[in-house]
C-alpha positions in Angstrom: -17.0 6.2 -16.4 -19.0 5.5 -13.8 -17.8 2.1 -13.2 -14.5 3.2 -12.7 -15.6 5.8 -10.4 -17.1 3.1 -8.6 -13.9 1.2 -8.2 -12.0 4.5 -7.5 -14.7 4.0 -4.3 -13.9 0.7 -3.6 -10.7 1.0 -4.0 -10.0 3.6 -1.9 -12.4 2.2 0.9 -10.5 -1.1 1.1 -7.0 0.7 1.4 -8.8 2.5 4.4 -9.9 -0.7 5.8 -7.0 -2.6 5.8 -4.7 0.7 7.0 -7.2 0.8 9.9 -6.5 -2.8 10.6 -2.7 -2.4 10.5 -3.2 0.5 12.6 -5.0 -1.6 15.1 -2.4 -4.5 14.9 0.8 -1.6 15.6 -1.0 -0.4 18.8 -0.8 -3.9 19.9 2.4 -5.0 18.7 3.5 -1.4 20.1 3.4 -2.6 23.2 6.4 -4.7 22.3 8.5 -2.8 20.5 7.7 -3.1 17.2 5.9 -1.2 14.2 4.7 -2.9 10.8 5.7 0.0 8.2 3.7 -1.2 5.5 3.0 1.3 2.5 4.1 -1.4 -0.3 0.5 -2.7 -0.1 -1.4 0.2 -0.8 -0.8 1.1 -4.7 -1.0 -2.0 -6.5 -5.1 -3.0 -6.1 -5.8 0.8 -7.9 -2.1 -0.1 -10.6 -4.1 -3.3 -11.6 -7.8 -1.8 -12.0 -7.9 2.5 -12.5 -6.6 4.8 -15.1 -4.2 7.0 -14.4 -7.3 9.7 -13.9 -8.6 7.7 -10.6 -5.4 5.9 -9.7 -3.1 9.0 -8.9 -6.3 10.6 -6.5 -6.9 7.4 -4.7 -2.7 6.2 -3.9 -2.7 10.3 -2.8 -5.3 9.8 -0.7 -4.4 7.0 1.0 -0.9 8.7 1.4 -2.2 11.4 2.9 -4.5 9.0 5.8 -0.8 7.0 6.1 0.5 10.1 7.1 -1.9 11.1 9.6 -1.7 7.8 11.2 1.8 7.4 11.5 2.2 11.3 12.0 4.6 11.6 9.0 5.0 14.9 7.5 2.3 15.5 5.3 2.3 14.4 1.8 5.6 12.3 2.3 3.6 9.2 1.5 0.7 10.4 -0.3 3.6 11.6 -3.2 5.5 8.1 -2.7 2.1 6.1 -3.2 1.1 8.1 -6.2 4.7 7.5 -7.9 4.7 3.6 -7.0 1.2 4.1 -8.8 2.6 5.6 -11.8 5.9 2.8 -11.9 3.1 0.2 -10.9 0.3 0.8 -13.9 3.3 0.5 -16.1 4.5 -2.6 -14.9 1.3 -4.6 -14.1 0.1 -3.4 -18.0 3.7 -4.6 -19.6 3.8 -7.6 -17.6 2.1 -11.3 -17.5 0.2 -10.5 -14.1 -1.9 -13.2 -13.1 0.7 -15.2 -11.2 0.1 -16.1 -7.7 3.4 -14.8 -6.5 2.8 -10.9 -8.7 2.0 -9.1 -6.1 4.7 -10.2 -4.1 7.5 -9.5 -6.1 6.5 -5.7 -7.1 5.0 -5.1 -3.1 8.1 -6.1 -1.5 10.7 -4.0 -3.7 8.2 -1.6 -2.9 7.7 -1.7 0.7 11.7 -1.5 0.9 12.2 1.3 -1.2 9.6 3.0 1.3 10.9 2.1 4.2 14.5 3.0 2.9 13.4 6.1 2.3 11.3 6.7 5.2 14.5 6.4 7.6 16.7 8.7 5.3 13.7 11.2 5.5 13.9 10.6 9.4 17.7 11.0 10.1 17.3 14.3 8.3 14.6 15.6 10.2 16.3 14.3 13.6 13.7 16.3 15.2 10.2 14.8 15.1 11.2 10.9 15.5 14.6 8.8 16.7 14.4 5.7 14.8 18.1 3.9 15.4 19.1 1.5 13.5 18.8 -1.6 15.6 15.3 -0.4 16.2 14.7 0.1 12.1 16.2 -3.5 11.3 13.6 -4.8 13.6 10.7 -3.3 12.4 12.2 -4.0 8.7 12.3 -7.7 9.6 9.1 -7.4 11.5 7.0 -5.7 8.0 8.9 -8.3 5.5 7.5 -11.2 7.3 4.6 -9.7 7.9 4.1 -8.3 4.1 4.5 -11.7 2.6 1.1 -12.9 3.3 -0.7 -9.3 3.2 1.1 -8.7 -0.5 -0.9 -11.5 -2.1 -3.6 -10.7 0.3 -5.2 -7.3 -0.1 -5.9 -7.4 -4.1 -7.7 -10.3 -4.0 -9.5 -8.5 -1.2 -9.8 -5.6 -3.4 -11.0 -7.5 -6.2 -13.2 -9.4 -4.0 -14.6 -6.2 -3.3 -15.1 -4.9 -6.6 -17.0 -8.4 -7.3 -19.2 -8.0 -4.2 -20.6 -4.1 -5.7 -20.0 -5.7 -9.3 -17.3 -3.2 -10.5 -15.5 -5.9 -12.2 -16.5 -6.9 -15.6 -17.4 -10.8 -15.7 -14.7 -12.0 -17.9 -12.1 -10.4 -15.2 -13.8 -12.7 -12.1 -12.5 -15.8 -13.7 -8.7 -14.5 -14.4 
């Protein structure tokens, strides 16, 4: 129990890492007009290594910091993340995971599904944010590019994580 509290930590602390990083990256690229939107990256690392007990908490938590940083309306993504959680334990459990190209194929779907939703949720609420559609296809085009190499690349830097405050069993550090 413990251990997986500890990875629950880990977990959690990574997704806030690299969500600060992305958040550094958008003020820059900001500046010319484009946004990475990238919540497809953010529930796989706790599908592949938490129970449905620490999983749900830690995707809802790092909803709720994507919301504050993007100033969505709270809980939007903290409910998304927590339901790609749920669809994601299922699928990473049922499936042959170990592939290099895994994370990939389940982020991407993800992230588009996301950011689908995301500008339905904004033409509704016309109010708090005009996102046009020439503007969304660039930023879409912008976050799939950009989501290719981060897909495979934040659970290996969650599990590399895990490994560096030994939350991962040994016979996992060699699959």
């Amino acid at each position: 129990m413990e251990k997986q509290n500890r990875i629950a930590f880990v977990l959690l602390t990574t997704n806030l890492v690299t969500l600060t990083l992305i958040g550094c990256v958008n003020s820059k690229l900001g500046q010319f007009g484009v946004f990475l939107y990238l919540p497809g990256l953010f529930f796989l690392p706790g599908a592949l290594y938490l129970d449905h007990l620490r999983g749900m908490p830690v995707a809802f938590v790092t909803g709720l910091f994507l919301d504050q940083q993007i100033q969505a309306p709270f809980g939007f993504h903290a409910f998304v993340l927590a339901g790609l959680h749920a669809l994601g334990s299922r699928w990473v459990r049922g499936s042959n995971f170990r592939k290099d190209l895994s994370p990939l194929l389940f982020q991407l779907p993800a992230n588009v599904f996301c950011f689908i939703l995301w500008f339905f949720w904004i033409k509704i609420g016309k109010d708090f944010l005009d996102w046009s559609l020439s503007r969304w296809s660039l930023d879409f085009l912008a976050s799939t590019i950009a989501l290719i190499p981060l897909a495979i690349w934040v659970p290996s830097f969650a599990k590399s994580s895990m490994l560096l405050v030994k939350g991962l069993p040994v016979e996992t550090e060699q699959a």
